[in-house]
C-alpha positions in Angstrom: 148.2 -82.2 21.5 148.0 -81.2 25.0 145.1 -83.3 26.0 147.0 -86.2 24.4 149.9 -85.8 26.3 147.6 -85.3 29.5 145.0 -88.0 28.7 148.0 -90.5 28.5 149.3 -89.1 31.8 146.3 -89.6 33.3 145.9 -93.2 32.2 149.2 -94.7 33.4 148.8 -92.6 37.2 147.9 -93.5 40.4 144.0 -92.5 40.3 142.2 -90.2 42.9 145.2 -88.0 44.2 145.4 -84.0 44.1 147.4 -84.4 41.0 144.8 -86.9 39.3 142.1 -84.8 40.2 143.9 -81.0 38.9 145.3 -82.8 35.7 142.1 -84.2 34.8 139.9 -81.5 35.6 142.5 -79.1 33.0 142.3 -82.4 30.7 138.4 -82.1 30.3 138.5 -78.2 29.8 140.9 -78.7 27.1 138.3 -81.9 25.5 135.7 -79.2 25.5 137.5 -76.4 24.1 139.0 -78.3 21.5 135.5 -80.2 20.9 133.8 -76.4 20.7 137.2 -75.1 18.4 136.8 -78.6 16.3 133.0 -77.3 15.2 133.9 -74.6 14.1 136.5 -75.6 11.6 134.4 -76.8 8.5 134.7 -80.4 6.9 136.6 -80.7 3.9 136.3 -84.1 3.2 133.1 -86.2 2.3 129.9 -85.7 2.6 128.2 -82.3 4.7 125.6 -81.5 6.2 124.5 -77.9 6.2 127.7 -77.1 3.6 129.8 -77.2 7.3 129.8 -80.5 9.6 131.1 -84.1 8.7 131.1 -87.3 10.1 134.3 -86.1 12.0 132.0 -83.6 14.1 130.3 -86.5 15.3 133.1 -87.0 17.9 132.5 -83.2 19.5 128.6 -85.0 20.4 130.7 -87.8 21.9 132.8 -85.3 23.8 129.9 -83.2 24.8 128.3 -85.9 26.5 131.0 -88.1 27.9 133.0 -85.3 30.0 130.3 -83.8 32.0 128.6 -87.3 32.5 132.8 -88.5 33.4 132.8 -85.1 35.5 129.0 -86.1 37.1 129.7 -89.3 37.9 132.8 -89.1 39.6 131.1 -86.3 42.0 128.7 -89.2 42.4 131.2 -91.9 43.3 130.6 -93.7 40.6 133.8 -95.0 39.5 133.2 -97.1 36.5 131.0 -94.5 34.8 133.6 -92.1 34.9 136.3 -94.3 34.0 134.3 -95.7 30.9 133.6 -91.8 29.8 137.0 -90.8 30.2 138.1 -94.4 28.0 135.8 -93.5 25.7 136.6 -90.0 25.5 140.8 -90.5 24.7 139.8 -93.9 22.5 136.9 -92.1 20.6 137.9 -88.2 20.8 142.0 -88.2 20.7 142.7 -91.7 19.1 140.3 -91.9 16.7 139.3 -88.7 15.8 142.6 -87.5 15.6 143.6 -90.3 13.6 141.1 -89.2 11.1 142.1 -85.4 11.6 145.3 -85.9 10.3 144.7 -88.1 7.1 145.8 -86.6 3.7 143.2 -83.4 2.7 142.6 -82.9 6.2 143.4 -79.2 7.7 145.7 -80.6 10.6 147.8 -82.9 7.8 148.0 -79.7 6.0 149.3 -77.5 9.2 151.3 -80.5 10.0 153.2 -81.4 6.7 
């Protein structure tokens, strides 16, 4: 929920100032952790592979790529990769996954409701 709130910060700021910068380096920690927490919670829902990972763990790949590349390219000064890693990273790891996280059946619906 954090990186939510953070992510969204982040979005609607002025980009490139100390805050930017500290926020977003605390909001890609928190994408990682919760990417590394998120595989090891088993999926309940559909089909598995190994008796552990769903299609839902797909999003920790997307998250393990896209934040270092974000964190990369920005070092770089390559603006637009960054900002279309971090895009793709709230879209694709907080919007959508999390959409999906918290349907009926899932853990997170059950903590939740």
């Amino acid at each position: 929920m954090l990186a939510f709130v953070l992510g969204t910060l982040l979005l609607l700021q002025k980009k490139g100032t100390v805050l930017h910068r500290l926020v977003g380096k605390f909001f890609m920690v928190l994408m990682l952790l919760t990417a590394l927490i998120a595989l090891c919670m088993p999926a309940q829902i559909g089909p598995t592979l190994l008796g552990h990972f769903g299609f839902i763990h797909l999003f920790c790949l997307l998250i393990f790529y896209a934040v270092p590349s974000a964190y990369f390219a920005i070092r770089q000064g390559n603006l637009a990769k960054h900002k279309a890693n971090l895009i793709g990273v709230y879209v694709g790891g907080l919007l959508i996954a999390g959409a999906f996280a918290f349907l009926p059946g899932r853990l997170l619906h059950s903590w939740l409701f």
